[in-house]
DOMARLO-90205 format. One record per atom (N, C-alpha, C): residue in three letters; x, y, z. Coordinates in steps of 0.02 Angstrom, whole numbers, plus 50000, padded with zeros to 5 digits. Atoms other than C-alpha are relative to their C-alpha. Layout:
! residues N
ALAXYZ;...
END
This chain:
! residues 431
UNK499635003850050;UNK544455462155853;UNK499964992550014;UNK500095005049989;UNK544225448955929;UNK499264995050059;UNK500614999649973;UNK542575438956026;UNK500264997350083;UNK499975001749946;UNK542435434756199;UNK500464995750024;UNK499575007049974;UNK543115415456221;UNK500775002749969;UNK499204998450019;UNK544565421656114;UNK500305003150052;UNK499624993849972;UNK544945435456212;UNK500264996250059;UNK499635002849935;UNK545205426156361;UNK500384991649992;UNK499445006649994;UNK546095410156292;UNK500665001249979;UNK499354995250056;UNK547445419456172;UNK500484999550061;UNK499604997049928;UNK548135428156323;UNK500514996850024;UNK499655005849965;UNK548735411456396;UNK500364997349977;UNK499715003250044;UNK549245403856265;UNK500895004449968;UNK499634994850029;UNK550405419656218;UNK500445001450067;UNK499484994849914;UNK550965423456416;UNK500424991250000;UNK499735005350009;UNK551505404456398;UNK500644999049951;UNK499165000350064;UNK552715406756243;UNK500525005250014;UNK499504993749999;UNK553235422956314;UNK500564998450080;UNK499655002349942;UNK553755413656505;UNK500464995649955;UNK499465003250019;UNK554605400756408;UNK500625002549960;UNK499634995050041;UNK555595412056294;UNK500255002850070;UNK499554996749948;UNK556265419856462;UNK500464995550036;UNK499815004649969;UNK556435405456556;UNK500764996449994;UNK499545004250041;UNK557505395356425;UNK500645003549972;UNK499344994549994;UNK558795411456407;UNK500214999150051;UNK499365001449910;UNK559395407456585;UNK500174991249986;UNK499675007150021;UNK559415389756523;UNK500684998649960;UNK499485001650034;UNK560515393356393;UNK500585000850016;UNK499284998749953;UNK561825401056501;UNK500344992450006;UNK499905008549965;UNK561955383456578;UNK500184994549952;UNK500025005750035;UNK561695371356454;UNK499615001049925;UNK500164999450081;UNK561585373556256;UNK499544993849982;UNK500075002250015;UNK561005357456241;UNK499204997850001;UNK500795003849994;UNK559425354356349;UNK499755007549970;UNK500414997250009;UNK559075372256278;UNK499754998549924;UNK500095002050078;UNK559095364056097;UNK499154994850002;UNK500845005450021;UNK557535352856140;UNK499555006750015;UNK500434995350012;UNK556595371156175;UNK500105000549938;UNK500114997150053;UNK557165376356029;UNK500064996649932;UNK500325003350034;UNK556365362855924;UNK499375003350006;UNK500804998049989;UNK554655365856001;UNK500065008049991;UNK499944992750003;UNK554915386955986;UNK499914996049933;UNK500014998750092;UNK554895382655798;UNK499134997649989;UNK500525001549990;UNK553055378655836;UNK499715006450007;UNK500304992449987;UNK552855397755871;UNK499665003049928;UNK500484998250054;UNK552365403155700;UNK499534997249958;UNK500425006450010;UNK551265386755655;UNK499365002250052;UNK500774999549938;UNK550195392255835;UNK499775009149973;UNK500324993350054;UNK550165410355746;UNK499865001549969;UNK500395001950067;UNK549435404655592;UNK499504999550018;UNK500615002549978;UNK548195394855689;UNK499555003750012;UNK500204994749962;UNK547625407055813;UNK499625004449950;UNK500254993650051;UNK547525421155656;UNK499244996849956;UNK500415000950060;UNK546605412655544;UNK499284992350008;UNK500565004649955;UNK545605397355656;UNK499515004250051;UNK500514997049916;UNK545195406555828;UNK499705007050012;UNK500094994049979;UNK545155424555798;UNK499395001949946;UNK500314993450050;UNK543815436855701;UNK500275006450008;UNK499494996649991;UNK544845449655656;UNK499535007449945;UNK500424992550048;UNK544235469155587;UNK500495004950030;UNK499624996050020;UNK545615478455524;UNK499895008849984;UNK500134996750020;UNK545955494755505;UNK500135002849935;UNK499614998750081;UNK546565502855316;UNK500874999250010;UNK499244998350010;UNK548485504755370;UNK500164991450010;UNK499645007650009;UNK548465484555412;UNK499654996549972;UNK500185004950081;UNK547635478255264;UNK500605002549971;UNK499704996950043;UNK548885490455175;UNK500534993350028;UNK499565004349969;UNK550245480755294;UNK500214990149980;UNK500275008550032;UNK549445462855254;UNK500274998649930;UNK499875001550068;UNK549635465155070;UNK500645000249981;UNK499265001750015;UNK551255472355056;UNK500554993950020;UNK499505004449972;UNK552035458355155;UNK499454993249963;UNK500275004850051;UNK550845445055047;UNK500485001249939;UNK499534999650082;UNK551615451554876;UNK500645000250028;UNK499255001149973;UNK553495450854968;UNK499694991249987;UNK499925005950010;UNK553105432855009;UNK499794995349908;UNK500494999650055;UNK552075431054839;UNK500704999049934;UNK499524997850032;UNK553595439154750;UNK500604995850013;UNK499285005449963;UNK554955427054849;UNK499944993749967;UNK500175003550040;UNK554165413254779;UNK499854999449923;UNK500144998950059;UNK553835418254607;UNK500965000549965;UNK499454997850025;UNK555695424154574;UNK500484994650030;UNK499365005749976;UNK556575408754664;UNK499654991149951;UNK500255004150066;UNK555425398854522;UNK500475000649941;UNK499844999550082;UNK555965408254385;UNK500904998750006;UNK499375001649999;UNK557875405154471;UNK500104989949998;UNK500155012249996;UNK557285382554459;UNK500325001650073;UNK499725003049943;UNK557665383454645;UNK499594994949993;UNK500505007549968;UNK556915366054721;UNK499445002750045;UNK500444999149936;UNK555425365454823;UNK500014999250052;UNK499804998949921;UNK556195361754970;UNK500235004950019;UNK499784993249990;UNK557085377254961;UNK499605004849995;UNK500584993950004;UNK555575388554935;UNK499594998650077;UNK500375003849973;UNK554615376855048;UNK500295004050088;UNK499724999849968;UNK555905379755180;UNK500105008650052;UNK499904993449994;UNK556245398455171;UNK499215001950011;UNK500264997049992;UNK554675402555163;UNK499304999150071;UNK500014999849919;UNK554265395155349;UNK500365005050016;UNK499614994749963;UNK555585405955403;UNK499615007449979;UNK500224994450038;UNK554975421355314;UNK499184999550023;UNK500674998649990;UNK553175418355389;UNK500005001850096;UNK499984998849936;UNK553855422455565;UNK499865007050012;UNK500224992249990;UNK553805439955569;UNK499355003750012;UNK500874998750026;UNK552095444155503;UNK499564997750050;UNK500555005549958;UNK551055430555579;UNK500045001950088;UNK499875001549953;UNK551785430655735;UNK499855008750048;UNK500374995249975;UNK551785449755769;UNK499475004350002;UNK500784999150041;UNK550125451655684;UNK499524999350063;UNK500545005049943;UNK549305440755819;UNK500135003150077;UNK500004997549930;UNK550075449555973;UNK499865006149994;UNK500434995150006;UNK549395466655912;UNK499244998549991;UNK500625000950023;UNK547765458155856;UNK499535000250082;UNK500225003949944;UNK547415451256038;UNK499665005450052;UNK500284995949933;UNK546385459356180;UNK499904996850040;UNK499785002349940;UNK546705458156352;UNK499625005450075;UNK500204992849938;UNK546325465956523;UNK500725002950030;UNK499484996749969;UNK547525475556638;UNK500274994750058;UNK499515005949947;UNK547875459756744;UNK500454996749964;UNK499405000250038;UNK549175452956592;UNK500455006450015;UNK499534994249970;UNK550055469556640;UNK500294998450074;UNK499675001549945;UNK550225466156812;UNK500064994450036;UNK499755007449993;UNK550615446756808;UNK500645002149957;UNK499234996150044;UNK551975455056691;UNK500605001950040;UNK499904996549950;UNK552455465956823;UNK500454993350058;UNK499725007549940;UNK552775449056951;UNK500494996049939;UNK499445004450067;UNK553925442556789;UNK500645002850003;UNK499674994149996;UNK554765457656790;UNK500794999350053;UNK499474998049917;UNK555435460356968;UNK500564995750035;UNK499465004549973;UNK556205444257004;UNK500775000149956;UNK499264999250051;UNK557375445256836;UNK500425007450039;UNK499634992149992;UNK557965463856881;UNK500334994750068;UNK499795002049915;UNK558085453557080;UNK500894997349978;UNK499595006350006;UNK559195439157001;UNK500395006149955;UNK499444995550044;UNK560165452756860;UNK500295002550054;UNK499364995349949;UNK560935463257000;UNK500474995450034;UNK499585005849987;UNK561375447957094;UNK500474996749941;UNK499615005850049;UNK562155439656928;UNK500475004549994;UNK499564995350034;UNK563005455756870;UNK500545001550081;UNK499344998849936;UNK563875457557072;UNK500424994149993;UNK499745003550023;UNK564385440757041;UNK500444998149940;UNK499495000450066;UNK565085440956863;UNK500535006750030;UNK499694996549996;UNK565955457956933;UNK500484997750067;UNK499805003449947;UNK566635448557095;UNK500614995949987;UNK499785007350016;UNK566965429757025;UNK500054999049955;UNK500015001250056;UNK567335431556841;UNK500054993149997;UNK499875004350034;UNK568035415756815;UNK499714995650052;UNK500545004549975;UNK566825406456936;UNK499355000149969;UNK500554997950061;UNK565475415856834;UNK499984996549942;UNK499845003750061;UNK566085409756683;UNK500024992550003;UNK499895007049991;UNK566385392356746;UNK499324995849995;UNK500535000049979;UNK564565391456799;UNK499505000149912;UNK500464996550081;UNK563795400456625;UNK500624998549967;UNK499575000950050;UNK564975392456508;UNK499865000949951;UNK500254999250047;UNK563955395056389;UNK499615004449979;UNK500424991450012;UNK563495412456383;UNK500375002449945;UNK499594995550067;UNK563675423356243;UNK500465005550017;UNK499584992549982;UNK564565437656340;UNK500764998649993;UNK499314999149999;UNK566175431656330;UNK500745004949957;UNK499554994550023;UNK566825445356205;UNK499915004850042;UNK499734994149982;UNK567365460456267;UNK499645005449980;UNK500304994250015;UNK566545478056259;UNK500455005949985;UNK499594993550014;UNK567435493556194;UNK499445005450030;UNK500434992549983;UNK567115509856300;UNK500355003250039;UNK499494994749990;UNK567975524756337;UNK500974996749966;UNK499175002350007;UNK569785517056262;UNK499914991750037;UNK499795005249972;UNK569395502456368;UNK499544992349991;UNK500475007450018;UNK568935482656348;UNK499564997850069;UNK500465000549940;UNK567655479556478;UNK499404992749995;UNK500525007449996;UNK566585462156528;UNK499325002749979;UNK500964997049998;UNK564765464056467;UNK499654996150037;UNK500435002449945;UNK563695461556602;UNK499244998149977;UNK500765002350039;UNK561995451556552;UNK499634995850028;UNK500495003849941;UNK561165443356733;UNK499874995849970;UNK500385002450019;UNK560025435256700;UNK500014996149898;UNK500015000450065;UNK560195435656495;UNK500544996849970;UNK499345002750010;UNK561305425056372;UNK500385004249962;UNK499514996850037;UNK561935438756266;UNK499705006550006;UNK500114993049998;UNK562195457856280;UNK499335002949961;UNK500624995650043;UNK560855461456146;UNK499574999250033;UNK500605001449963;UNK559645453556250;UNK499705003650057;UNK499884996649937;UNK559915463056415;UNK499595004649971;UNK500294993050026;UNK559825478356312;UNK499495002249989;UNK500735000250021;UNK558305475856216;UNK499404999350056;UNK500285002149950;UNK557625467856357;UNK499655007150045;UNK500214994549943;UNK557515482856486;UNK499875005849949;UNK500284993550062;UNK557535495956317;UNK499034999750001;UNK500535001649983;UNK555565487856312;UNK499925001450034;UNK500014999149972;UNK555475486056466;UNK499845009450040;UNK499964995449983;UNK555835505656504;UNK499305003249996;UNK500564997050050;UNK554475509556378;UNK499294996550038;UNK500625004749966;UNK553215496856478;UNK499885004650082;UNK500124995949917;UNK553705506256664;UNK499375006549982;UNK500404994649988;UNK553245523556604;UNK499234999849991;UNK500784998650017;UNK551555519656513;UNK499634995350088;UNK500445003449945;UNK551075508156690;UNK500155005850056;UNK499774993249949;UNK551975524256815;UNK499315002849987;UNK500674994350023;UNK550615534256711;UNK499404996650042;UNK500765003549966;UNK549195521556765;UNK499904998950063;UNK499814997849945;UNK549815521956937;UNK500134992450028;UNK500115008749966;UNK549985502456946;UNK500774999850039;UNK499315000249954;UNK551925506457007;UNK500065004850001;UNK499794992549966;UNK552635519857125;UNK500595004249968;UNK499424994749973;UNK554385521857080;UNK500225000049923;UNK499935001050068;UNK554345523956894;UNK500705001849994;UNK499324999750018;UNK555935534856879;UNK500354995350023;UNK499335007849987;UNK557015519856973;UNK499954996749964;UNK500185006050071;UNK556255508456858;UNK500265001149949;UNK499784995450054;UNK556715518356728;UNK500685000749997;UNK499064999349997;UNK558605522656787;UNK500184991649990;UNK499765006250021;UNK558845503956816;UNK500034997949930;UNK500205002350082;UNK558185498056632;UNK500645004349968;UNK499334996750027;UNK559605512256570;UNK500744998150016;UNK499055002249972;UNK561215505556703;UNK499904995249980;UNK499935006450050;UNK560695488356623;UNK500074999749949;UNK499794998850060;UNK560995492756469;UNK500535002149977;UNK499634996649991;UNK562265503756501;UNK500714994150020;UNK499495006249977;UNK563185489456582;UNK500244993049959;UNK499845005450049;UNK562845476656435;UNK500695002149934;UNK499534997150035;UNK563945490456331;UNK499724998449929;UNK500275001650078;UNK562795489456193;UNK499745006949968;UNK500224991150004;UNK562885508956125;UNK499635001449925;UNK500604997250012;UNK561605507555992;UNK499454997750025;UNK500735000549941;UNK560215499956108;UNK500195005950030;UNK499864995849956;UNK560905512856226;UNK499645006449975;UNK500274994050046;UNK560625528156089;UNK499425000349970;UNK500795001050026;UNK558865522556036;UNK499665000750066;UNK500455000149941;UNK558405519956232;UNK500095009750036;UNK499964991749999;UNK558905539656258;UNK499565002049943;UNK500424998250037;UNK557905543556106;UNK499264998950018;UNK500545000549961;UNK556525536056159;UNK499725003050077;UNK500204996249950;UNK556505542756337;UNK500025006549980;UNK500174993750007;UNK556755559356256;UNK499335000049963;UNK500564998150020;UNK555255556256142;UNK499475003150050;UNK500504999449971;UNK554275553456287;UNK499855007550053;UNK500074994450004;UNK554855568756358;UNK499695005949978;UNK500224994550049;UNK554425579056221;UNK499374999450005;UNK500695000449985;UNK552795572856245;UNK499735005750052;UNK500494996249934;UNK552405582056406;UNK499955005149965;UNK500284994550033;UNK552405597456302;UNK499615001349936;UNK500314999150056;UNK551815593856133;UNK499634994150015;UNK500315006149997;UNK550525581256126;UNK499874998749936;UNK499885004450058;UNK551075573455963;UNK499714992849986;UNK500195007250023;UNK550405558155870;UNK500665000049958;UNK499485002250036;UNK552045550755817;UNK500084996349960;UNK499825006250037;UNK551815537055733;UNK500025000649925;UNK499925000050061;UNK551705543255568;UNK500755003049977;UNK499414998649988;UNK553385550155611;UNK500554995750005;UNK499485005050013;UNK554205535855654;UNK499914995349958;UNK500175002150026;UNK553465525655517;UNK500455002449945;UNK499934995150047;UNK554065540655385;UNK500854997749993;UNK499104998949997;UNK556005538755477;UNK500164993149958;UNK499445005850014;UNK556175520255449;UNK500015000249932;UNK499894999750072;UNK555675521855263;UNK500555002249981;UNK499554998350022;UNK556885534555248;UNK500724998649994;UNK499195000949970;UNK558295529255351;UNK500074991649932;UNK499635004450055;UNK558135511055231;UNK499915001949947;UNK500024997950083;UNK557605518055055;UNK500475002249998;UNK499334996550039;UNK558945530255064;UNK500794996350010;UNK499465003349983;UNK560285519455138;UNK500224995449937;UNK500115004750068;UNK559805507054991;UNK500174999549946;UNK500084998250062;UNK559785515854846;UNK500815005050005;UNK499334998850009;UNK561385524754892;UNK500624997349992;UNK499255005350015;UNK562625508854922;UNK499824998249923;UNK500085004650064;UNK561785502154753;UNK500325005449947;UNK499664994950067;UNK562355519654663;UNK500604999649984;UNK499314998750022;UNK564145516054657;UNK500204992150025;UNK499505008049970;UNK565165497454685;UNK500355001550046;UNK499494998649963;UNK566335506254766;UNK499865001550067;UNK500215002249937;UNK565235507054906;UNK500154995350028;UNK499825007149996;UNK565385489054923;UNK500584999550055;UNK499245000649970;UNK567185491254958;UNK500065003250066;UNK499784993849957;UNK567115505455064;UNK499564998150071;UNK500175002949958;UNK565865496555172;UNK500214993350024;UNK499615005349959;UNK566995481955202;UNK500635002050038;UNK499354997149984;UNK568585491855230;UNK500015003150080;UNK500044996349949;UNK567755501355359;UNK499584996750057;UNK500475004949973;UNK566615488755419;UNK500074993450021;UNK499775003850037;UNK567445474955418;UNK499874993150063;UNK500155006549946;UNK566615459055516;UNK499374996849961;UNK500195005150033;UNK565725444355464;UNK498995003549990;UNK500314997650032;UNK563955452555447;UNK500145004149934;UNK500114997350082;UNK564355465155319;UNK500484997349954;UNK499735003950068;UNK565325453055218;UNK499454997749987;UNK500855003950029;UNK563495443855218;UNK499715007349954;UNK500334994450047;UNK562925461855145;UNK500085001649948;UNK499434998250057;UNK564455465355025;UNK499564992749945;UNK500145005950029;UNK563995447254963;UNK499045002249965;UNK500704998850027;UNK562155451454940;UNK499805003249958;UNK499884994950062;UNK562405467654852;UNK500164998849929;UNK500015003550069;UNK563335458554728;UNK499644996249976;UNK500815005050031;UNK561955445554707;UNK499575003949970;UNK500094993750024;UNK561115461254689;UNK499715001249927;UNK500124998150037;UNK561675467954565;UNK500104995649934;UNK500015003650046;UNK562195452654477;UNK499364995849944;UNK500695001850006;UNK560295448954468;UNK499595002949956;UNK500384992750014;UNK559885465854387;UNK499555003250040;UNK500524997249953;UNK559035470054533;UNK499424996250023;UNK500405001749987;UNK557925459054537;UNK499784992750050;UNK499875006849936;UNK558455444454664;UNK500304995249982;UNK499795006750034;UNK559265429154624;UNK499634993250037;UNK500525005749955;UNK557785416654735;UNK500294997950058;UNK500065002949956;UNK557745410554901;UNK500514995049990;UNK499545005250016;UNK559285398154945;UNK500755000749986;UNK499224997050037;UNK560715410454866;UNK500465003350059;UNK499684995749940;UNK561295421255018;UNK499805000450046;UNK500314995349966;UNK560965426655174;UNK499444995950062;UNK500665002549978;UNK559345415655220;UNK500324992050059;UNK500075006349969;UNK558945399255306;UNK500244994649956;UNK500415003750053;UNK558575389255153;UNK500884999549980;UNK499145000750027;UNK560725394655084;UNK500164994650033;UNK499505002949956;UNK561345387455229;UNK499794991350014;UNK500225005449978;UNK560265374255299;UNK499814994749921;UNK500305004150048;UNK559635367155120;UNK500534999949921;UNK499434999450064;UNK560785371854959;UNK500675000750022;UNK499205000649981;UNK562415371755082;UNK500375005149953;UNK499364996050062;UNK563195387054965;UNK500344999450022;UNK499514997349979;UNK564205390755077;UNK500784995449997;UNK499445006750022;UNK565375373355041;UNK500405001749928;UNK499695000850085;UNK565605379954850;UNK500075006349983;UNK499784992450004;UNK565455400354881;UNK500485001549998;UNK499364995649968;UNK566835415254890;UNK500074997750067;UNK500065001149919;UNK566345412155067;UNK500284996450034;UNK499685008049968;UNK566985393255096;UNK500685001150049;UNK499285001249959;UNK568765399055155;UNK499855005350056;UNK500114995549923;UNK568105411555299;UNK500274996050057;UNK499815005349901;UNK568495405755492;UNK499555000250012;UNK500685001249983;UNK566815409255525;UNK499564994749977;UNK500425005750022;UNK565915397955402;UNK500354992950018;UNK499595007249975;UNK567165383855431;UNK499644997950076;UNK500275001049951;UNK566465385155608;UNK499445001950030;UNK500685000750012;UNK564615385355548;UNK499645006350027;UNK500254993949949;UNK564355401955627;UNK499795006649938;UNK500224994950014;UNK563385418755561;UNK499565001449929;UNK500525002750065;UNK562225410955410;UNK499705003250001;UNK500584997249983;UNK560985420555478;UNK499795005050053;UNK499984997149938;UNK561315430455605;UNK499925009149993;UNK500544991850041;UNK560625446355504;UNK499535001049953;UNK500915001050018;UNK558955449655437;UNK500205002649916;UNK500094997150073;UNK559195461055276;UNK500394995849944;UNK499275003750034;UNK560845452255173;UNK499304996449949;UNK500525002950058;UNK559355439555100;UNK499465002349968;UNK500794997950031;UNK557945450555058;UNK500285003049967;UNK499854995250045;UNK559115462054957;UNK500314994749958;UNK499555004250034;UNK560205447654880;UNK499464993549966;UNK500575006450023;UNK558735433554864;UNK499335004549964;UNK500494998750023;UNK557245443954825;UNK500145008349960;UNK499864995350017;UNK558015459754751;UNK499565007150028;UNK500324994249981;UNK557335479154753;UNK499314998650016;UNK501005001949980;UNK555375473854730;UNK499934996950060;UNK500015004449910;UNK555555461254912;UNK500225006450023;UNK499894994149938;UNK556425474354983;UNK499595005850007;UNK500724997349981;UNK555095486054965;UNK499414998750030;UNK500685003949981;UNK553855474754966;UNK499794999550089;UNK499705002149921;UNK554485471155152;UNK500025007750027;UNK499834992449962;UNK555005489755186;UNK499175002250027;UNK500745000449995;UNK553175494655161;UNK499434997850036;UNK500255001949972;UNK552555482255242;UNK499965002650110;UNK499904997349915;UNK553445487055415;UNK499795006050000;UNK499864993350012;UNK553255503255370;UNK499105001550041;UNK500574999249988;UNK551355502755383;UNK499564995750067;UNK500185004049942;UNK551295490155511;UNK500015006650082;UNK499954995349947;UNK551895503855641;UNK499645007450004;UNK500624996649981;UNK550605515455566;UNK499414995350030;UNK500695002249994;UNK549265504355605;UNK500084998250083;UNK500275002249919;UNK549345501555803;UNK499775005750021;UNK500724995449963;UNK548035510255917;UNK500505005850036;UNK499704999249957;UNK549335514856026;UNK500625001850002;UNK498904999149992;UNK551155526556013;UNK500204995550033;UNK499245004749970;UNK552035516156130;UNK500294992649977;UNK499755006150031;UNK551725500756053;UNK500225000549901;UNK499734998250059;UNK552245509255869;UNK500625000050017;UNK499204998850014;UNK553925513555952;UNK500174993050019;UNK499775005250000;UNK554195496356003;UNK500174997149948;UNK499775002650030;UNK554055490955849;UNK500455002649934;UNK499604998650021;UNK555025504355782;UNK500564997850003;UNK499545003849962;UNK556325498255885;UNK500174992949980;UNK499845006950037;UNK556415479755818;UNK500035002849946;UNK499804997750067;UNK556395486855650;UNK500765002549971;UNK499474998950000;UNK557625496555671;UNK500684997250020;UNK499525004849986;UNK558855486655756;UNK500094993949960;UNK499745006250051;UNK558555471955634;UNK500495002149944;UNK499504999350051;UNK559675482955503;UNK500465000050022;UNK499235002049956;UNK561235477355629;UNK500044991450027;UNK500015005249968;UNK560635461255680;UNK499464994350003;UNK500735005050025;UNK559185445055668;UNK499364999850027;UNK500735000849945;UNK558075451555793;UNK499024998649973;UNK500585000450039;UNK556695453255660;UNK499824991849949;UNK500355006650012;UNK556695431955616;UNK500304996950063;UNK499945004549950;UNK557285427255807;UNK499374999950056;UNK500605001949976;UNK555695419855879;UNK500135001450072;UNK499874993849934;UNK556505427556056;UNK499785007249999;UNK500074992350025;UNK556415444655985;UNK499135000349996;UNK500624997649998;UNK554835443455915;UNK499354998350044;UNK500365003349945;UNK553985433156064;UNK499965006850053;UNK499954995149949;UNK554615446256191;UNK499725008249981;UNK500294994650019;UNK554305462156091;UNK499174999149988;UNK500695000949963;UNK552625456256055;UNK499565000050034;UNK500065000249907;UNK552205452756230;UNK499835005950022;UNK500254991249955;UNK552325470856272;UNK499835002349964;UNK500434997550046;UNK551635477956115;UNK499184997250014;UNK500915003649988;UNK549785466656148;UNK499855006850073;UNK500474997649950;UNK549885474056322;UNK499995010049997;UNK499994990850026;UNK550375494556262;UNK499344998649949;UNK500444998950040;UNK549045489856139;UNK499275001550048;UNK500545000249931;UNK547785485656279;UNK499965005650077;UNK499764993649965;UNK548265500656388;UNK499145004050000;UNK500464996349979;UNK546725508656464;UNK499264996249930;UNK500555003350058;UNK545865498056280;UNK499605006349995;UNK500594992350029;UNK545075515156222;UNK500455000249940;UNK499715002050087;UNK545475516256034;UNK500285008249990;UNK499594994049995;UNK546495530255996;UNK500235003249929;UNK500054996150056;UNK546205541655833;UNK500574999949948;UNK499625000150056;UNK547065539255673;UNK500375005949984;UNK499864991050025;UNK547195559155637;UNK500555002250047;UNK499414996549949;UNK548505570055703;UNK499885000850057;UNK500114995649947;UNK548415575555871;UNK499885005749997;UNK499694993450021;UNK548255594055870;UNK500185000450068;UNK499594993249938;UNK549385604155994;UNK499695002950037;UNK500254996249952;UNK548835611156147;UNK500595003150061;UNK499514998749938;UNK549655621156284;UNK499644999250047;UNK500334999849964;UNK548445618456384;UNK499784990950019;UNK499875007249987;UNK548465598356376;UNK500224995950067;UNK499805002249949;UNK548645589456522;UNK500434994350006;UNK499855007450001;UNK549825576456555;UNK500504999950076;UNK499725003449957;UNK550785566856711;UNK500795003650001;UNK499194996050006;UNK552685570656753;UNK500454993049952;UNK499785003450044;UNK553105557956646;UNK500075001649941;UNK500154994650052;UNK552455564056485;UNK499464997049968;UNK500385005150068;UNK551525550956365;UNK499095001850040;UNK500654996949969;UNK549615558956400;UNK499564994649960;UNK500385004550006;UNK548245543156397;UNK499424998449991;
END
């Protein structure tokens, strides 16, 4: 997919955005401020994933990511066309539809990329010291709370965790906020076993338990319930030798089409998902819905809800229902969930357009492990922004290029068939 010089400059360029993206999370603990001059230059991440795609690489697709390509072309295609026919401004199209080119581009280019097995184990030396410094941070925050805190004033953990009846500190080392931890070693888990298999590390199950008590400890119980799913997939593997990916491709459709099309069958959904739901994301949803349907379904443009472009460029939120919140008063949660604008700004057609697109994106890698990864961001973006935070998709990335690059032997579109006679490791995932 790509030629020689590429292959070996990419790499660098990509293990470079993915150290700083780590780095600058222990920064933020510390200091919000010097981490605000990274996160100027990070907005440079999907500008160098433009480049890269469409300057440095020769690229030969297979059918499921052309299919992938297009559907997420007519989404953007469609975003722009319908925030016309709403007279937004061109700064507001202009605007949004930077943001809206992060996704695509960006994890396009870290599946596109080929690598050797030494990005794996320079990975590996990335790895070991965080887990070193997390145990140390997490004895310390469990020790010296309020020296901890004094120190990381500016960590996101400072709410509270619900578990068993009880409010509990979320523990996040190294990381500035529980989701991060989670996700973090959830990956992570998925990265040990396929390298255990290759024999590049000894003590896979430890690796493995740790990545789970870190998670376990951030108190984040749907990372937690996806990272048990996943270790059971891989389980299931040792006996069936399944090609999954058309499986987990099939769920996410289902799990959002039907989720979709059911709140839109009745209003009274609406309600029933604030009543029961009731925190400043799914008021961004409730709000969208009605855009919704006030739209006829068909979006009300880029700028209206939800997005970058509302907040940062048409300010609704000064003249919305919204204005008298505590939250918006204190500029907080504009954006801090992925779907709210693609159902409210670009109506049913974007949200397909988009569904589709992911949908086929996780058929098209060479490689199960790096499909469930990006099942995994997918999925979790219908709770949260992981799918436009250039952290998220830097880090997931990262280990999707190198699950893609995994032994680099191309790995059959068609089903698997079933064998009992199949061989595989005590792990399970057979290579």
């Amino acid at each position: 997919m790509t030629d020689t010089k590429t292959a070996s400059a990419v790499p660098h360029i990509l293990f470079g955005m993915f150290l700083l993206e780590i780095f600058f999370l222990f920064v933020k603990k510390i200091d919000g401020t010097l981490y605000g001059v990274f996160d100027n230059l990070e907005k440079l991440y999907p500008v160098i994933a433009i480049l890269l795609l469409t300057a440095f690489m020769k690229l030969k697709l297979n059918s499921h990511w052309w299919m992938a390509l297009g559907f997420y072309s007519a989404y953007l295609l469609y975003g722009v066309l319908i925030s016309l026919a709403h007279q937004k401004g061109i700064k507001i199209i202009l605007v949004q539809l930077y943001h809206e080119m992060k996704f695509f581009p960006v994890m396009f280019l870290f599946a596109m990329v080929r690598c050797d097995d030494r990005w794996a184990k320079l990975t590996l030396k990335v790895i070991k010291p965080i887990i070193i410094i997390t145990v140390v941070l997490i004895l310390f925050q469990l020790a010296a709370p309020g020296a901890y805190d004094a120190i990381f004033k500016n960590g996101g953990h400072f709410e509270k965790g619900h578990f068993g009846g009880m409010l509990l500190p979320r523990l996040v080392g190294w990381f500035w906020h529980p989701g991060q931890i989670a996700l973090f070693f959830l990956i992570a888990a998925v990265f040990f076993i396929v390298e255990y298999q290759k024999g590049s590390i000894k003590f896979g199950f430890s690796m493995v338990f740790l990545c789970v008590l870190f998670v376990l400890l951030a108190i984040q119980r749907f990372e937690l319930l996806i990272l048990i799913i996943v270790l059971m997939t891989f389980w299931f593997r040792r006996y069936i030798n399944l090609d999954y990916r058309p499986y987990l491709a099939g769920l996410i459709f289902i799990l959002f089409s039907s989720s979709i099309i059911y709140i839109i069958s009745d209003e009274a959904h609406f309600w029933t998902l604030l009543e029961n739901f009731n925190s400043p994301r799914t008021v961004f949803l409730v709000e969208a819905l009605f855009t919704l349907v006030e739209s006829n379904y068909w979006g009300a443009g880029w700028g209206t809800i939800g997005s970058h472009a509302a907040a940062d460029v048409a300010n609704v939120y000064e003249y919305n229902a919204m204005k008298d919140l505590w939250w918006i008063k204190l500029g907080q949660y504009f954006y801090d969930t992925y779907w709210p604008h693609v159902i409210g700004e670009t109506g049913l057609p974007g949200f397909f357009f988009l569904l589709l697109s992911m949908v086929f994106m996780i058929r098209a890698f060479r490689r199960p492990e790096a499909s469930i990864l990006m099942f995994v961001l997918i999925l979790t973006s219908a709770l949260s922004s992981n799918a436009q935070s250039l952290y998220h998709l830097t880090v997931f990335g990262w280990f999707i290029m190198l699950l893609e690059n995994t032994d680099n032997k191309e790995v059959p579109h068609e089903p698997v068939k079933i064998s009992a006679s199949t061989s595989t490791n005590n792990i399970g995932v057979k290579l």
